[in-house]
PyMOL CGO cylinders between C-alpha atoms (Angstrom):
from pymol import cmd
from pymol.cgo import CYLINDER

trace = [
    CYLINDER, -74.02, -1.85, 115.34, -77.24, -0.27, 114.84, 0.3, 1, 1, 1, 1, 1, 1,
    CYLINDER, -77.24, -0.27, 114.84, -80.19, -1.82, 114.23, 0.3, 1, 1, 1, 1, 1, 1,
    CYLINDER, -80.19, -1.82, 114.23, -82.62, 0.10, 112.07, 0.3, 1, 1, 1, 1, 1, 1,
    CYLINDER, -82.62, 0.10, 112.07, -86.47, -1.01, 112.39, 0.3, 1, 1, 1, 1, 1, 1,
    CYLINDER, -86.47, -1.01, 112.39, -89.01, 0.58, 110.07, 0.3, 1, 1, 1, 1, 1, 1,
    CYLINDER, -89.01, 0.58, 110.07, -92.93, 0.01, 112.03, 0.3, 1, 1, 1, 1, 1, 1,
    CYLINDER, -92.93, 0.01, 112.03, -95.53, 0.14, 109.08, 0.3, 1, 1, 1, 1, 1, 1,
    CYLINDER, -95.53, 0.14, 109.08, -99.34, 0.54, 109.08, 0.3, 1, 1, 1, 1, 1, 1,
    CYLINDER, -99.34, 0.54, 109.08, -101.90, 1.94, 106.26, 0.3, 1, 1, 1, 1, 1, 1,
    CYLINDER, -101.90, 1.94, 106.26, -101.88, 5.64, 107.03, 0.3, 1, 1, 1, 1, 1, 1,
    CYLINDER, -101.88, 5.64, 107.03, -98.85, 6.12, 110.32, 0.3, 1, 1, 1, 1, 1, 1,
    CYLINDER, -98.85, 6.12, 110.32, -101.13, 7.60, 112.53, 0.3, 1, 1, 1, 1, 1, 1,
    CYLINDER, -101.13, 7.60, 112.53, -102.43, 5.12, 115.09, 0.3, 1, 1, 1, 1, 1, 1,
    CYLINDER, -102.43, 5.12, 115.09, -100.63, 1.48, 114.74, 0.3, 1, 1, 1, 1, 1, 1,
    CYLINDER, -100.63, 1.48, 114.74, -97.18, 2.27, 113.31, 0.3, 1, 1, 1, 1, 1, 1,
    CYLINDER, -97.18, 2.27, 113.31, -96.35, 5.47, 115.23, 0.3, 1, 1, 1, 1, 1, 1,
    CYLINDER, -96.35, 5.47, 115.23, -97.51, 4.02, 118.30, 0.3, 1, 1, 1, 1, 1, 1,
    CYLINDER, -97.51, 4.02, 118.30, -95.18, 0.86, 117.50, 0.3, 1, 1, 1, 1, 1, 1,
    CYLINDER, -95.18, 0.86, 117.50, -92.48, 3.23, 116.63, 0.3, 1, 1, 1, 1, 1, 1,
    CYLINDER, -92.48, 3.23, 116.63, -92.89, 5.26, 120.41, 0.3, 1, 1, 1, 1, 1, 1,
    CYLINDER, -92.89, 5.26, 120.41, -93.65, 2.11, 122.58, 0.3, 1, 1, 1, 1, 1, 1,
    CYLINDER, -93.65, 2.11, 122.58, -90.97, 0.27, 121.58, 0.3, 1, 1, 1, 1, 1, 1,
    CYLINDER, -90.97, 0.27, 121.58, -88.29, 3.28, 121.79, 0.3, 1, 1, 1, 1, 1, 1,
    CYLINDER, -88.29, 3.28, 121.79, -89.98, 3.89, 125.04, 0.3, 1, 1, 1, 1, 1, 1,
    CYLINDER, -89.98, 3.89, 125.04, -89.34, 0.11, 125.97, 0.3, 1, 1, 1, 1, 1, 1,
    CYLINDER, -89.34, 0.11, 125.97, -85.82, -0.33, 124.37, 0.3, 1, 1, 1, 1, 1, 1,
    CYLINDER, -85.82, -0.33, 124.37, -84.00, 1.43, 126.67, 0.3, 1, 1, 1, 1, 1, 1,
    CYLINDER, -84.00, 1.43, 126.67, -80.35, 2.38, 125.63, 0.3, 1, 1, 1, 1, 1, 1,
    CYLINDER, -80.35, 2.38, 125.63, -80.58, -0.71, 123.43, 0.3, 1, 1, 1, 1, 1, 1,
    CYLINDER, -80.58, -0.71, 123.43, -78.54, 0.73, 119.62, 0.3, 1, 1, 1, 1, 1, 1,
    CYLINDER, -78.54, 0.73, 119.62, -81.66, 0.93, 118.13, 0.3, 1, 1, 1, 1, 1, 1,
    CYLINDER, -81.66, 0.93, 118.13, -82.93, 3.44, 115.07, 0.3, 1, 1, 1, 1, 1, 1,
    CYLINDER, -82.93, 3.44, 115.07, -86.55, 3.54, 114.70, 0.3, 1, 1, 1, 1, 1, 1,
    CYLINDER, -86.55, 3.54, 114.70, -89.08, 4.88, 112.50, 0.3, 1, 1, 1, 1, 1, 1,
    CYLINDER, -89.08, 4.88, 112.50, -92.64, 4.54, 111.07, 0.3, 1, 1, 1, 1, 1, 1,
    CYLINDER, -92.64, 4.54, 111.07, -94.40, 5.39, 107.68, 0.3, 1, 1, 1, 1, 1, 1,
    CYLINDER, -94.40, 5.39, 107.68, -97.71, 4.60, 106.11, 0.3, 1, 1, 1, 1, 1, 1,
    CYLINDER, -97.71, 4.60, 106.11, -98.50, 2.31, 102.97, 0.3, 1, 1, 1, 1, 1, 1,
    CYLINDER, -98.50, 2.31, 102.97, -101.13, 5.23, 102.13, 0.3, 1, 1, 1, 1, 1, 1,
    CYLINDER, -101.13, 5.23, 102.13, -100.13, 8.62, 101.75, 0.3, 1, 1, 1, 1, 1, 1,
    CYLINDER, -100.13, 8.62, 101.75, -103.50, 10.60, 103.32, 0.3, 1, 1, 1, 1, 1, 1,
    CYLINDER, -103.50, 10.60, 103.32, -102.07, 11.79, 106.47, 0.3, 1, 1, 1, 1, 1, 1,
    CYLINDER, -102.07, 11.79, 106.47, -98.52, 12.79, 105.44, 0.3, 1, 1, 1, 1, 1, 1,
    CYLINDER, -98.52, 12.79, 105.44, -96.61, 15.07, 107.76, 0.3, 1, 1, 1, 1, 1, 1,
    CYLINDER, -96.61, 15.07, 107.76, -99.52, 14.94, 110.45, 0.3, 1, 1, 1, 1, 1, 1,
    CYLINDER, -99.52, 14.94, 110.45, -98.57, 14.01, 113.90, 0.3, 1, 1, 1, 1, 1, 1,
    CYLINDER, -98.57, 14.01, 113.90, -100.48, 10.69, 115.32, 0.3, 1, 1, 1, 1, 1, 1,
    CYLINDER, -100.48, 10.69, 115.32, -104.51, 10.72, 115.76, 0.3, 1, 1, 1, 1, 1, 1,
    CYLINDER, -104.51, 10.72, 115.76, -105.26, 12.12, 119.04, 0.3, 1, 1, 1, 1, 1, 1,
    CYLINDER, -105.26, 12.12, 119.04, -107.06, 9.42, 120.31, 0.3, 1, 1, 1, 1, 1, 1,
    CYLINDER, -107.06, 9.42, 120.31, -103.71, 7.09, 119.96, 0.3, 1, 1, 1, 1, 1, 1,
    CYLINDER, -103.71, 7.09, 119.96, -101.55, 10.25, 121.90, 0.3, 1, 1, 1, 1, 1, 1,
    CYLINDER, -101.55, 10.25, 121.90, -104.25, 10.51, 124.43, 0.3, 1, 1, 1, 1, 1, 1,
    CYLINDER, -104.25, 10.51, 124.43, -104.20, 6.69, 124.99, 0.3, 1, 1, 1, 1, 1, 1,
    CYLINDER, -104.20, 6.69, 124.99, -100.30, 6.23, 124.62, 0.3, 1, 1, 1, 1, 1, 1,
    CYLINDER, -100.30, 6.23, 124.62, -99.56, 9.51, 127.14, 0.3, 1, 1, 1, 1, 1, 1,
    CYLINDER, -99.56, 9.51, 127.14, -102.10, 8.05, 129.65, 0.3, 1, 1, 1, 1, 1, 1,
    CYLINDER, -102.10, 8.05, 129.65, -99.31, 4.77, 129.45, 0.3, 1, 1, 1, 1, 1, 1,
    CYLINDER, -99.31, 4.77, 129.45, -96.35, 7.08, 129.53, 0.3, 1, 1, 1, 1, 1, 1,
    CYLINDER, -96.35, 7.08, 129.53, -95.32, 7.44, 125.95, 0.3, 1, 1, 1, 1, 1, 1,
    CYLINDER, -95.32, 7.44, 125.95, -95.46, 10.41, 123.92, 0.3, 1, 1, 1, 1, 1, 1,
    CYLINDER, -95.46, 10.41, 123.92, -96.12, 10.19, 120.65, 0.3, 1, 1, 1, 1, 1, 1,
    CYLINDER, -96.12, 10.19, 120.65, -96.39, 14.05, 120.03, 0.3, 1, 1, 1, 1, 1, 1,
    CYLINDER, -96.39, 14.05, 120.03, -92.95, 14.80, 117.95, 0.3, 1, 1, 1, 1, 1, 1,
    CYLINDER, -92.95, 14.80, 117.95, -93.45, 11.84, 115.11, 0.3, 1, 1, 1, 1, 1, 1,
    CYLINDER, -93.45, 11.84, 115.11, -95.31, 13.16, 112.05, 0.3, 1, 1, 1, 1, 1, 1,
    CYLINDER, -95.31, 13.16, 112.05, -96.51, 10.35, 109.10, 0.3, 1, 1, 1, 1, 1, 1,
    CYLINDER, -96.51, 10.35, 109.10, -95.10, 9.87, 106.04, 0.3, 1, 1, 1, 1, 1, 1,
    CYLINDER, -95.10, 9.87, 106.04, -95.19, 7.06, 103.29, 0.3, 1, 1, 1, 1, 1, 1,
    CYLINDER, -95.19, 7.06, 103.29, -92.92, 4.18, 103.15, 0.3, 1, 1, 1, 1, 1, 1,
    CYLINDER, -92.92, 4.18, 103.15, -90.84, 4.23, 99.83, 0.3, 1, 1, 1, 1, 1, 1,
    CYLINDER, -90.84, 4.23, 99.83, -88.46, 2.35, 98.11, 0.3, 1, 1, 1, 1, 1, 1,
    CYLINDER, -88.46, 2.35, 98.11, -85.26, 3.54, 99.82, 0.3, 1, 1, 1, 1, 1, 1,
    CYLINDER, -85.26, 3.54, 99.82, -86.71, 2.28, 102.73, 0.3, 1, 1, 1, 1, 1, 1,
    CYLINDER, -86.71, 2.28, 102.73, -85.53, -0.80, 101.78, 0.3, 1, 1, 1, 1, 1, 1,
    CYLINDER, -85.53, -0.80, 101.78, -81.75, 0.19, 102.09, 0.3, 1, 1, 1, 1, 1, 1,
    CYLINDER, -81.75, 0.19, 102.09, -82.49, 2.40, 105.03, 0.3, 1, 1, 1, 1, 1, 1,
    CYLINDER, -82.49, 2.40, 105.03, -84.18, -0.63, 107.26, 0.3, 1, 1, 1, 1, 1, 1,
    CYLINDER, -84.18, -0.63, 107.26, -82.52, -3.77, 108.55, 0.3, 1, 1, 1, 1, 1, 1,
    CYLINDER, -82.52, -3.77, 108.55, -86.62, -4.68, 109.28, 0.3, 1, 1, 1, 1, 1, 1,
    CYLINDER, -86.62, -4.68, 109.28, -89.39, -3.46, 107.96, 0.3, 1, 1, 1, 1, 1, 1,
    CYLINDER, -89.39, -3.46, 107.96, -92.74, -4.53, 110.46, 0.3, 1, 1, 1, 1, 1, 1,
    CYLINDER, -92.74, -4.53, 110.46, -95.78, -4.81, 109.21, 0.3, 1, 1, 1, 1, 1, 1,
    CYLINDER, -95.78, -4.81, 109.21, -99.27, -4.25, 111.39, 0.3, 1, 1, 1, 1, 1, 1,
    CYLINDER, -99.27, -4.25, 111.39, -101.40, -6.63, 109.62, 0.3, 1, 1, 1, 1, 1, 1,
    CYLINDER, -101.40, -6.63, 109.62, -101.69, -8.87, 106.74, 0.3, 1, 1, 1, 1, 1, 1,
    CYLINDER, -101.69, -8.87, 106.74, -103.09, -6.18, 103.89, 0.3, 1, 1, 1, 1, 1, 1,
    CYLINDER, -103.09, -6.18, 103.89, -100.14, -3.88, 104.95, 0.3, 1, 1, 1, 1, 1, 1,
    CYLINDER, -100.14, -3.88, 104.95, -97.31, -6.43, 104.64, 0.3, 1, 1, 1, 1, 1, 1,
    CYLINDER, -97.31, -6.43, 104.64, -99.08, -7.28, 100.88, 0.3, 1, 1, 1, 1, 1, 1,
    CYLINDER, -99.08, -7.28, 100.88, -98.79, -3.71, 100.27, 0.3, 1, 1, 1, 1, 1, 1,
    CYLINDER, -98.79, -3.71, 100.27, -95.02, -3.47, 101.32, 0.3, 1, 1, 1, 1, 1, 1,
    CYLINDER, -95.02, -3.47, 101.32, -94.29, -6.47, 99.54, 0.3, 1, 1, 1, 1, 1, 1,
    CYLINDER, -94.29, -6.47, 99.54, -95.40, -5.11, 96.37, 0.3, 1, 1, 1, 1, 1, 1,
    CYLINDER, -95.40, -5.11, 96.37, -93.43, -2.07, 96.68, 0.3, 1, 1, 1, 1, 1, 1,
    CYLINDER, -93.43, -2.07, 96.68, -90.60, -4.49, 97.65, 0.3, 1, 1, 1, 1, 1, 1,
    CYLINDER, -90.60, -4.49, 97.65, -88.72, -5.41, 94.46, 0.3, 1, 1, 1, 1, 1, 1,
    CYLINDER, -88.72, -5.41, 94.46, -85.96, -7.09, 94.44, 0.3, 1, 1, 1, 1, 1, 1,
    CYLINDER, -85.96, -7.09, 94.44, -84.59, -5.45, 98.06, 0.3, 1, 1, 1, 1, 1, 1,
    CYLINDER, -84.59, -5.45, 98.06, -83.74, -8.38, 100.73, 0.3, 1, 1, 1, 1, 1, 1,
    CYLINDER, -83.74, -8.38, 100.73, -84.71, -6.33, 103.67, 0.3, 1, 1, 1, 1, 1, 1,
    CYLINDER, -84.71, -6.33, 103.67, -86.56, -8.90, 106.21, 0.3, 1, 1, 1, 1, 1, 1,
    CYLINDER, -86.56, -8.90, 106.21, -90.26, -7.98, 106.42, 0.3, 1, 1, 1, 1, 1, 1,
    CYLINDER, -90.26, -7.98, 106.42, -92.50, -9.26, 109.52, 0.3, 1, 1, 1, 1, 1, 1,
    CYLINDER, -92.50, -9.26, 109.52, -95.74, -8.98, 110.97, 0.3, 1, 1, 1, 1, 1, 1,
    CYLINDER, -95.74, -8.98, 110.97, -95.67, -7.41, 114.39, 0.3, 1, 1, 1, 1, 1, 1,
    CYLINDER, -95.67, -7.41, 114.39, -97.68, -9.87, 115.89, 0.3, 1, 1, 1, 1, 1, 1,
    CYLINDER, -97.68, -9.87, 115.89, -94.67, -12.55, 115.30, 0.3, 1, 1, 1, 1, 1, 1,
    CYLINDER, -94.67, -12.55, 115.30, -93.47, -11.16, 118.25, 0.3, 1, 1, 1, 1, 1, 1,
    CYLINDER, -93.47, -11.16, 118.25, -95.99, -11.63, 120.25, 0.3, 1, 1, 1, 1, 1, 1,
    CYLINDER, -95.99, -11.63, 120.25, -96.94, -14.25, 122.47, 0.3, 1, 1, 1, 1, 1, 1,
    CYLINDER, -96.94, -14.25, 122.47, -100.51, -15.30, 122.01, 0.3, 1, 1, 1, 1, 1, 1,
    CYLINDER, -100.51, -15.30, 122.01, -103.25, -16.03, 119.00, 0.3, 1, 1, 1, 1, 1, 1,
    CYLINDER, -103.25, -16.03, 119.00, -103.20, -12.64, 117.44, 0.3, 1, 1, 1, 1, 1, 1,
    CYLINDER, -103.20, -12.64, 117.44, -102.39, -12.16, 113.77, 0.3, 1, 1, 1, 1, 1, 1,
    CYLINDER, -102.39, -12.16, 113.77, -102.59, -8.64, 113.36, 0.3, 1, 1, 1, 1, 1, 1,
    CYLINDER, -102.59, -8.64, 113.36, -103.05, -5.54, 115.03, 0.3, 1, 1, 1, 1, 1, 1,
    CYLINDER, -103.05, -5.54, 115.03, -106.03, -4.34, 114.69, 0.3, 1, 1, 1, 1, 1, 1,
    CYLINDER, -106.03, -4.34, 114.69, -106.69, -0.28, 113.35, 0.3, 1, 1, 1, 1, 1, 1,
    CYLINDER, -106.69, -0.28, 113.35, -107.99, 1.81, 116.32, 0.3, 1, 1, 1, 1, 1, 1,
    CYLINDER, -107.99, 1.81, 116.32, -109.07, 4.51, 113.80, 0.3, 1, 1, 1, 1, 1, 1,
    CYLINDER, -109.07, 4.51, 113.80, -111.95, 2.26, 112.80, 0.3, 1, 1, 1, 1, 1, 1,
    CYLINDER, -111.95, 2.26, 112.80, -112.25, -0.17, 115.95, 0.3, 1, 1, 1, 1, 1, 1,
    CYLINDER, -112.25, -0.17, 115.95, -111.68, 2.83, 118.46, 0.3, 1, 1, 1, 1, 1, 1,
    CYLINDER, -111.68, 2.83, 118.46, -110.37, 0.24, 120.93, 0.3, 1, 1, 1, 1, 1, 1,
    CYLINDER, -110.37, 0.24, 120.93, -107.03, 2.67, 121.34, 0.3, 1, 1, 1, 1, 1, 1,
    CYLINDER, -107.03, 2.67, 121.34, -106.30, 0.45, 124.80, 0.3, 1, 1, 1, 1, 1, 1,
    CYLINDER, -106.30, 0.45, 124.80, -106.75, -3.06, 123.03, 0.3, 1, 1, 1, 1, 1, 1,
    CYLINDER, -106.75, -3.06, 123.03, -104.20, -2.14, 120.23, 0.3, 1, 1, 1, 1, 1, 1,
    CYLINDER, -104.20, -2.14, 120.23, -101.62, -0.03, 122.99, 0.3, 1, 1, 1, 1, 1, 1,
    CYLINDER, -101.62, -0.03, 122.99, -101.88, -3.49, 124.82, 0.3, 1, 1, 1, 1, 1, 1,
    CYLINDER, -101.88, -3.49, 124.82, -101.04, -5.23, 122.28, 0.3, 1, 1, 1, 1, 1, 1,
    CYLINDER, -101.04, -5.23, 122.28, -98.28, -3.17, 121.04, 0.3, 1, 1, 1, 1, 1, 1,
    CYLINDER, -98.28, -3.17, 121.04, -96.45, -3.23, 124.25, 0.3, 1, 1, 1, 1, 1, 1,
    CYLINDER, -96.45, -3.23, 124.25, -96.72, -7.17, 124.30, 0.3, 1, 1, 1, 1, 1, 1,
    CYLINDER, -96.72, -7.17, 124.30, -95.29, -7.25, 120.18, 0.3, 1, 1, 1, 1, 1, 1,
    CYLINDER, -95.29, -7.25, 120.18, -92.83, -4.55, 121.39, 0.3, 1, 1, 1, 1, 1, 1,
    CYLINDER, -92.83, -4.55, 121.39, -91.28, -7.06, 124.30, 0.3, 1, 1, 1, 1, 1, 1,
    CYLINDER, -91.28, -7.06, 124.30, -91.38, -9.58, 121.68, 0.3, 1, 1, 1, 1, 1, 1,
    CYLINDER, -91.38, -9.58, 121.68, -89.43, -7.97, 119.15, 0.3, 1, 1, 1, 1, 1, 1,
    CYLINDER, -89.43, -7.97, 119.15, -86.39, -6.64, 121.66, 0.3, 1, 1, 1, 1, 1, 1,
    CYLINDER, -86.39, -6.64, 121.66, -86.08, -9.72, 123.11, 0.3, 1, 1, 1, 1, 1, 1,
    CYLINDER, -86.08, -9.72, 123.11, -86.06, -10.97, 119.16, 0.3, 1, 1, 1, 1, 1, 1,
    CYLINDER, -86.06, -10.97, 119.16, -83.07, -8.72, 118.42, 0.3, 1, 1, 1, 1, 1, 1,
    CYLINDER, -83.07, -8.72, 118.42, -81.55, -8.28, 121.58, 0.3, 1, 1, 1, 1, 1, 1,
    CYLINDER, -81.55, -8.28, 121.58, -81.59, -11.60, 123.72, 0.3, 1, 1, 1, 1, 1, 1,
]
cmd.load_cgo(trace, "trace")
């Protein structure tokens, strides 16, 4: 059975689409559907900053096909998971939540070491800090799902 993972950061163009193409890139042929969105809606239906698809081809992943789009409430019955970035995003999913029972987690549960969120390369610019750190929550997570 499929597992359906939703990655989720403020506007999907540095954090969740990177999420979204590291772990595919990672997974394998693991039954996995994945998919990112935004909790703001300024960057709908634009592909990922080009800092993040410079950074993320330099590692081998290519982020160039995803475009952003807002998270919504059908989300909810689309996702087994919904995954979070940091703290301010998972409040913002939360509220847009109702009553749905879909699982929602930080990304840095999955990761071995002090972190507690991932933070935004649009306003740190530290694209190689966050692409580390998404390929450490990334192992995390399919060995989470998959042992």
């Amino acid at each position: 059975m499929t597992t359906r993972i939703l990655f989720v950061c403020l506007g999907n163009i540095c954090r969740s689409p990177a999420a979204e193409g590291v772990t595919r890139a990672l997974a394998g042929d693991a039954d996995l559907s994945l998919d990112s969105a935004g909790t703001g809606d300024w960057h709908v239906g634009n592909p990922p900053h080009p800092p993040m698809q410079a950074a993320a081809r330099a590692r081998g992943y290519d982020l160039s096909p995803l475009r952003a789009r807002q998270i919504s409430p059908a989300d909810f019955d689309a996702f087994d998971l919904i995954v979070a970035m940091d703290a301010e995003n998972l409040a913002n999913i939360e509220e847009l939540r109702g009553g749905a029972g879909t699982p929602v987690r930080l990304f840095t549960d999955y990761a071995e070491g002090p972190e507690d969120h991932v933070p935004d390369p649009y306003f740190t610019g530290d694209y190689e800090g966050a692409l580390s750190l998404i390929e450490r929550c990334a192992r995390g997570l399919l060995r989470d799902i998959a042992p």
